[in-house]
KOLBA-241698 format. One record per residue (C-alpha): residue in one letter; x, y, z; residue number from 1. Coordinates in steps of 0.5 Angstrom, whole numbers, plus 500, padded with zeros to 3 digits. Layout:
<atoms>
+------+-----+-----+-----+-----+
| type |  xx |  yy |  zz | seq |
+------+-----+-----+-----+-----+
|    A |   X |   Y |   Z | NUM |
...
+------+-----+-----+-----+-----+
</atoms>
This chain:
<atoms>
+------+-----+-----+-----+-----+
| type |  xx |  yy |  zz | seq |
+------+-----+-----+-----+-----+
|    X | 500 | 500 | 500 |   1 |
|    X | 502 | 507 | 498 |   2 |
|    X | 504 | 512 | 504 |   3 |
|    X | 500 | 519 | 502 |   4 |
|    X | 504 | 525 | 500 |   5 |
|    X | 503 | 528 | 507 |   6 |
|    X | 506 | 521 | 510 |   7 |
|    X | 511 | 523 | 506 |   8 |
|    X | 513 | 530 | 508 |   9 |
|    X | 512 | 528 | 515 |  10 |
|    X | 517 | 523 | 515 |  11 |
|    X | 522 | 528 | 510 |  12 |
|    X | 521 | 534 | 516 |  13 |
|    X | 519 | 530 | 523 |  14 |
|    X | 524 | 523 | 522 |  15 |
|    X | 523 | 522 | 530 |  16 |
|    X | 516 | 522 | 528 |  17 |
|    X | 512 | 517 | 525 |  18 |
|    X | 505 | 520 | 524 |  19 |
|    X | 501 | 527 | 521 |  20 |
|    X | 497 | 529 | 528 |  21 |
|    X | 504 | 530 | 530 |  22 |
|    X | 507 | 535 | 524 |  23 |
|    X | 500 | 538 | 525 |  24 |
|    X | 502 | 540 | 532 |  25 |
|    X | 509 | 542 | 530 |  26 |
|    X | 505 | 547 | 524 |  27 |
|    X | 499 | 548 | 529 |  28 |
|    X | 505 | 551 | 535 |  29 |
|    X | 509 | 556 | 530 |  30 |
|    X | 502 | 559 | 528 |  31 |
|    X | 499 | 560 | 535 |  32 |
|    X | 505 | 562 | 537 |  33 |
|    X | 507 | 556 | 542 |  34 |
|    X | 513 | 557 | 543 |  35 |
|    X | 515 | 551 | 548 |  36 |
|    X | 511 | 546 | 544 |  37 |
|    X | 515 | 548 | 537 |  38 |
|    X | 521 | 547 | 541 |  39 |
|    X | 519 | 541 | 545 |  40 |
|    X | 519 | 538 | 539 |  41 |
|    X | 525 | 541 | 535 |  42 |
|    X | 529 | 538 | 541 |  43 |
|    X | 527 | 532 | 540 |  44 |
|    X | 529 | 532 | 533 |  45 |
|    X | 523 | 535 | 528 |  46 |
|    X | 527 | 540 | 523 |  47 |
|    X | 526 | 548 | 525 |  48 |
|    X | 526 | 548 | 517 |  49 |
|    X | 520 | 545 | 517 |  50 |
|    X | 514 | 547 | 513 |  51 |
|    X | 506 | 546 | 511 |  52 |
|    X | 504 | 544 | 505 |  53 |
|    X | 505 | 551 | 501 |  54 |
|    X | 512 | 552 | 503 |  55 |
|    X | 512 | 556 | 508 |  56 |
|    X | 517 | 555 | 515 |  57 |
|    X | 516 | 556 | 521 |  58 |
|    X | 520 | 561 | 522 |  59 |
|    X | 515 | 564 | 517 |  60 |
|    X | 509 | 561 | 520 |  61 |
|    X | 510 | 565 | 526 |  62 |
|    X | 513 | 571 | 523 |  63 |
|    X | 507 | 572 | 519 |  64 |
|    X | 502 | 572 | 526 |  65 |
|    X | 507 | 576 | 530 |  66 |
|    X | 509 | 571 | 534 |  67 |
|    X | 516 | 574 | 537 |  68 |
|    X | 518 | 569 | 542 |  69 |
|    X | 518 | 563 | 536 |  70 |
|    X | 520 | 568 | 532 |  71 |
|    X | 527 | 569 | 536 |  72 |
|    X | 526 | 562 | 539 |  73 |
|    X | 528 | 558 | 531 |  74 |
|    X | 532 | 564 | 530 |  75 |
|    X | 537 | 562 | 536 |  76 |
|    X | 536 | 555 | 533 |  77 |
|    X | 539 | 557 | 526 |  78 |
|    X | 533 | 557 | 521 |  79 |
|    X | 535 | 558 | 515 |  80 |
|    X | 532 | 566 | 514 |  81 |
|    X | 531 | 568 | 507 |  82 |
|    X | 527 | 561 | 505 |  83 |
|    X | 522 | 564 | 501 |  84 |
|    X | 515 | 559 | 500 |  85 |
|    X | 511 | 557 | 494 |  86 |
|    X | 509 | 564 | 493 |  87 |
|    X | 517 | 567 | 493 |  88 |
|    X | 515 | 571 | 500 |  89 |
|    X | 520 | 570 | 505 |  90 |
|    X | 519 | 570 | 513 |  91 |
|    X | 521 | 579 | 513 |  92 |
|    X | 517 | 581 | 507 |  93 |
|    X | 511 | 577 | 511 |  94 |
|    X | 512 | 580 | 517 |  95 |
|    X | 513 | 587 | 513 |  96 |
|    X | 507 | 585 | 510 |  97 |
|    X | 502 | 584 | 517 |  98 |
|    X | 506 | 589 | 521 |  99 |
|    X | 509 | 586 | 526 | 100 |
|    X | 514 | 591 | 529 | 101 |
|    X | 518 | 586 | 533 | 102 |
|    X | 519 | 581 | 529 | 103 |
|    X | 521 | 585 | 523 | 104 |
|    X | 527 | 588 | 528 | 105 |
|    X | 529 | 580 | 530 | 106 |
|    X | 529 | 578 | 523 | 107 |
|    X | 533 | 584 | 521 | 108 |
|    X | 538 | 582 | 527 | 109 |
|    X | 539 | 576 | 525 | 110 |
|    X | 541 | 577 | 519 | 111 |
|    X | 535 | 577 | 514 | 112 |
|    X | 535 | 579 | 507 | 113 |
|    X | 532 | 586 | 505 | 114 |
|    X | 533 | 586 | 499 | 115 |
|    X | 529 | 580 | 495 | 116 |
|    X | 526 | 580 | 488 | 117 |
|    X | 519 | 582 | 486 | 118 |
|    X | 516 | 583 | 493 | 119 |
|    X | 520 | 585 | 497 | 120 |
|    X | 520 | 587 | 504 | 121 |
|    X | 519 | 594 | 503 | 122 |
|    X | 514 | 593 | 497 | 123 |
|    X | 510 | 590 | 503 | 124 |
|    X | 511 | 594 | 508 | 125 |
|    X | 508 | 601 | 503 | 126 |
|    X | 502 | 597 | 501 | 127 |
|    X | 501 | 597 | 507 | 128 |
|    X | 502 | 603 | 511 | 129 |
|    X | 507 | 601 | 515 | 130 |
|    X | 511 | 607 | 517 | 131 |
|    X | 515 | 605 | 522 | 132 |
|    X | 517 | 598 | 519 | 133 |
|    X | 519 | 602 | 513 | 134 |
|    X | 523 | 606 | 517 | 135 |
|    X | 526 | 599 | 520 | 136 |
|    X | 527 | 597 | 513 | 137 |
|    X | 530 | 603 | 510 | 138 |
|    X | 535 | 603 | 516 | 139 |
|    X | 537 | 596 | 514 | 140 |
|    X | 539 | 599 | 507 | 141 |
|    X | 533 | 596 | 503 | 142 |
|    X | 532 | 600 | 496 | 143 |
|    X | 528 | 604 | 496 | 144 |
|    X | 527 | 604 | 489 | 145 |
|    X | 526 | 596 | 488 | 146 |
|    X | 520 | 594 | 484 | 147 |
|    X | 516 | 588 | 483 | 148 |
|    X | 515 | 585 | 476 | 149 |
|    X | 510 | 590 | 474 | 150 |
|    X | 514 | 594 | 476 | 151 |
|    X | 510 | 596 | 483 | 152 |
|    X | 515 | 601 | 487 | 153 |
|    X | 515 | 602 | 494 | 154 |
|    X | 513 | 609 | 493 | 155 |
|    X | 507 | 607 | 488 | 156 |
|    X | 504 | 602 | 493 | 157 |
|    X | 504 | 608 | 498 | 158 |
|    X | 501 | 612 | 494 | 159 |
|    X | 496 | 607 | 491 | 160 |
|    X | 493 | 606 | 497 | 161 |
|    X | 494 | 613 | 500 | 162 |
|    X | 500 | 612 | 506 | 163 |
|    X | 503 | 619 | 506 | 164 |
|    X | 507 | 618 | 512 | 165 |
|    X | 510 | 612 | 508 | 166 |
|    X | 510 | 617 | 502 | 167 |
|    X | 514 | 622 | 506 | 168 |
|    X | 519 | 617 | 509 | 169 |
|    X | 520 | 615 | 502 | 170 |
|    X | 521 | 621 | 498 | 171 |
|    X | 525 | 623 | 503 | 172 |
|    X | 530 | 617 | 503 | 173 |
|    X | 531 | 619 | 495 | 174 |
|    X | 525 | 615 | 492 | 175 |
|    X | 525 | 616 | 484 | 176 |
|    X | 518 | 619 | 484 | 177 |
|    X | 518 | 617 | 476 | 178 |
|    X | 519 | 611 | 476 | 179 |
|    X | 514 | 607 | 472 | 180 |
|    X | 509 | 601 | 472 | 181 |
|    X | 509 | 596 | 465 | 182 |
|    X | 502 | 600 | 464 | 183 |
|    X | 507 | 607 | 464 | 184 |
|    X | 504 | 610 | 471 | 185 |
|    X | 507 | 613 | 476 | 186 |
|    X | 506 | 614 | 483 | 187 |
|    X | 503 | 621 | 480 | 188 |
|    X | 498 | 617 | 476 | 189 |
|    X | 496 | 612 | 481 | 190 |
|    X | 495 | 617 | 486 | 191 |
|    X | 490 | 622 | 483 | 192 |
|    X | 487 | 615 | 481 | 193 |
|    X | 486 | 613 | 488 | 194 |
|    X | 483 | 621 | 489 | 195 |
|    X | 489 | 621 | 493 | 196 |
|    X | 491 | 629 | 491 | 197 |
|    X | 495 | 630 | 497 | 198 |
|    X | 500 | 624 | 495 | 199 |
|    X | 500 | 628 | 490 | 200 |
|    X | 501 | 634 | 491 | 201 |
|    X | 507 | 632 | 495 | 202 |
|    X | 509 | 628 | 489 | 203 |
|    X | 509 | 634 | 484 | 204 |
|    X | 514 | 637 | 490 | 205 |
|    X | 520 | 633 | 489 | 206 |
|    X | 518 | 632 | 482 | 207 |
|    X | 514 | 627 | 480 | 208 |
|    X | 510 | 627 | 473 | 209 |
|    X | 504 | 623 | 470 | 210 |
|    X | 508 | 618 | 466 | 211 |
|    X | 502 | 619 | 461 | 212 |
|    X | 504 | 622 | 454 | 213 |
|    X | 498 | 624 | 450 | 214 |
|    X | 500 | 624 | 442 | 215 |
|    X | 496 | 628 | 437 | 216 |
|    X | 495 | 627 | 431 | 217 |
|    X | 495 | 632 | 427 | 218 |
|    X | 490 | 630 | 419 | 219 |
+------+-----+-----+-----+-----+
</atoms>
């Protein structure tokens, strides 16, 4: 008889335990957050690399829901930092993501990546509104001009979703207002579209321009 594909993975990440109940457990403690039961099972052999069926660490699972002290917990026991899950995002860009302060500043201590592609930390962080974590981010030496595959910036996201704390901090770090997305829009662009004139008049301040060019055609 065929073991399932869970039977598989729990043997491959769990090799002292024999059964799924008990890598759901494992799962199940990094993302509530405990701590004493993730480590009672690393101790007696489960891997600090484990992951769920979507790729997703641990470390991921309890940077994700602001977990610190699992965070700190399998940082201290050597988890790799900057595996990224099926989607590309790693434990930092998914802690930036949510907002968790704490676990942003454990992660960057421990030597996390800033700078990922496509999504990186930053881009996360913007979208969101998160100030201080950009902030945090920044400090750390991530680019403030990085962009995503459609070309999405930082200061773009900010300015899409109206985050003018985020915008200033930003500008202020030397973000190119003129950066464009594949579609050619600028976070001018975006702003305006989003009703968000204030962002925009701030963009237009450091020199920010519609990436917008209107051909007329003269018969």
């Amino acid at each position: 008889m065929q073991r399932s594909v869970l039977a598989v993975l729990t043997f491959a990440v769990l090799p002292h335990f024999a059964n799924a109940a008990t890598y759901d457990d494992l799962i199940n403690a990094a993302k509530m957050g405990v701590t004493s039961e993730v480590a009672s099972m690393v101790d007696r052999g489960a891997s600090a690399d484990s992951t769920d069926k979507e790729g997703n660490t641990l470390l991921m699972l309890a940077a994700r829901d602001g977990n610190d002290d699992t965070v700190a917990y399998l940082i201290k026991r050597k988890a790799k930092l900057n595996t990224r899950n099926s989607v590309g995002d790693t434990a930092l860009a998914l802690a930036s993501f949510r907002g968790h302060k704490r676990s942003v500043e454990l992660l960057l201590a421990g030597g996390a990546e800033v700078n990922t592609p496509d999504w990186s930390p930053l881009i996360y962080a913007g979208f969101n509104g998160h100030t201080e974590i950009a902030a945090l981010l920044i400090k750390a030496g991530a680019d403030v001009n990085a962009a995503s595959g459609n070309g999405s910036t930082p200061l773009i996201v900010a300015a899409k979703g109206g985050h003018i704390e985020v915008v200033k901090l930003l500008l202020a770090s030397r973000a190119d207002p003129n950066k464009e997305l594949q579609n050619g829009d600028t976070a001018l662009d975006v702003a305006l579209r989003a009703n968000n004139t204030d962002i925009g008049d701030l963009l237009r301040k450091a020199g920010g321009r519609s990436g917008k060019t209107i051909s007329i055609q003269i018969k």
